[in-house]
N, C-alpha and C positions, 0 to 999 in steps of 0.2 A: 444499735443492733435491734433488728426486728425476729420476732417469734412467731413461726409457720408449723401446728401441727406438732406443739411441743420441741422442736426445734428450731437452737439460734444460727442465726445467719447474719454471716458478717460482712461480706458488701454484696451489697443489691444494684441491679438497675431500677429507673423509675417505674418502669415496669412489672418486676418483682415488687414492690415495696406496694403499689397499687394492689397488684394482685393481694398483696398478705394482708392489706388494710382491710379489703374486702371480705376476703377469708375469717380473717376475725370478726370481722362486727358479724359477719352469718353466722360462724361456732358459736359467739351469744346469742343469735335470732333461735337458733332450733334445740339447743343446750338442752330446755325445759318441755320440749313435744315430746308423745308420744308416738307409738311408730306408726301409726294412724296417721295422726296431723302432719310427721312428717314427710310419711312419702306423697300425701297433696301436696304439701310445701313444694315439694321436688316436679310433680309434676306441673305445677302452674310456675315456678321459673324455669322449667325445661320449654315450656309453652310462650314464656316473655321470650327466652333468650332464643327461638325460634322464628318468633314473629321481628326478634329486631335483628337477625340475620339476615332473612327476608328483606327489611326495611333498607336495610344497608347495602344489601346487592342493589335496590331500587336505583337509589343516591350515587350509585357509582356507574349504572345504566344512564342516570342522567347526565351523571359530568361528562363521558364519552360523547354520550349524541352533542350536547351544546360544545364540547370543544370540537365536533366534526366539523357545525354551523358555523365555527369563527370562518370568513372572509377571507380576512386580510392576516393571515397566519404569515408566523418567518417557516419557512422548513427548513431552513440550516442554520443550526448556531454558527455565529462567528466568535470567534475570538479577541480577545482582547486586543493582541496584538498576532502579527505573521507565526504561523507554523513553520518553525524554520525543516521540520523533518519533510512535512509535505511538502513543501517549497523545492526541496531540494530533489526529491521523489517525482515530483512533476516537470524539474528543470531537468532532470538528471534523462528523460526518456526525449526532451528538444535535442540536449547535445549529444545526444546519441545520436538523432535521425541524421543532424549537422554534420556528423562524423563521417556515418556511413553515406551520407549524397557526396561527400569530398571523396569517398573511397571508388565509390560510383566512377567520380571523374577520373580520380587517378584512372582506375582501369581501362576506362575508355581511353583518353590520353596516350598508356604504355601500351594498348593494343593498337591505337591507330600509331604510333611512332615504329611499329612492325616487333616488339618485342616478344617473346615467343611465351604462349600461357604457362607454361610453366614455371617461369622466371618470374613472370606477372605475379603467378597464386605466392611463390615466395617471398616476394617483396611485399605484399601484401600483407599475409601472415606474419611476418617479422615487424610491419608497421604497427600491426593492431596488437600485435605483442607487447611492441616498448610502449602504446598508449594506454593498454592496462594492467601492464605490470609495473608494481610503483617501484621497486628495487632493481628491474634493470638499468642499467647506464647506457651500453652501447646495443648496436644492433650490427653483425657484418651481413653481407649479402657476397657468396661463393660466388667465384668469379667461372665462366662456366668454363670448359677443357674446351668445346667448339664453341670458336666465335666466327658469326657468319660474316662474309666479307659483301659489301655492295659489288653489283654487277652495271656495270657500265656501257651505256649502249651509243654508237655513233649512228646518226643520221646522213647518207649522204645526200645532196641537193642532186638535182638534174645534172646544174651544171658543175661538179667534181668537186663544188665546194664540202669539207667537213663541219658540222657544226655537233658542238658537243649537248648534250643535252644538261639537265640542271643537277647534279653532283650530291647529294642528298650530304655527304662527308664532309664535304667544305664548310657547312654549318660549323663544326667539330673542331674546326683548324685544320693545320699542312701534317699529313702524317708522311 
């Protein structure tokens, strides 16, 4: 236990324990002055501890400039090994972009297959639903009350022949 100022103290930092070493040997330096001597005493280490404030801003002016000068500086800490948070923060905005150019296509895709936007924005919605909701299972998609039937057009030739044109439904099978 160290003694500061007629009181004990019981754990110190190195710090503290500095400061009270100091503390003490000064309370024996000025113990025996008068109030004369003393407050010179005061003013010529208010005067030291001025000048090596002073001294010490200098020293930290320098360390900045000569570490501005260093050259060949790293400017990014790396790591020891992979940031798996950043990693996945960085991956996490590619498969996103990967997601949304396939949603891209889809759309294009079910627009040019003649499917009507509004059926489009739903299936869509409901896709990007079950991809980030982790606790859905299924997805339905309403079947609509109007379903548009293909319209079929004959060509006739000059000469009386019929020829059918290409049947878009046949893809689909024999309905």
């Amino acid at each position: 236990m160290s003694v500061v100022a007629g009181r004990e103290l019981s754990i110190m930092t190195p710090q503290e324990e500095l400061y009270a070493k100091f503390y003490n040997k000064g309370k024996i330096l000025v113990k025996d002055m008068d109030t004369t001597q003393l407050r010179e005493h005061r003013d010529e280490l208010s005067q030291i501890a001025f000048e090596a404030k002073a001294t010490l801003a200098a020293a930290d002016d320098e360390l900045r400039e000569r570490k501005a000068k260093v050259v060949n500086k790293e400017w990014t800490v790396t790591p020891t090994g992979p940031d798996q948070v950043t990693s996945d923060a960085i991956n996490a905005v590619k498969i996103r972009k990967e997601r949304m150019t396939k949603m891209d296509r889809l759309q294009t895709q079910l627009r040019s297959a003649g499917i009507d936007e509004d059926i489009i924005k739903e299936m869509v919605s409901n896709l990007e639903r079950k991809a980030t909701e982790k606790n859905l299972k299924t997805v339905t998609f309403n079947k609509p009350v109007f379903e548009p039937t293909a319209v079929v057009v004959q060509k006739v030739k000059e000469n009386g022949e019929v020829k059918q044109p290409f049947n878009p439904s046949s893809l689909f099978g024999n309905k």
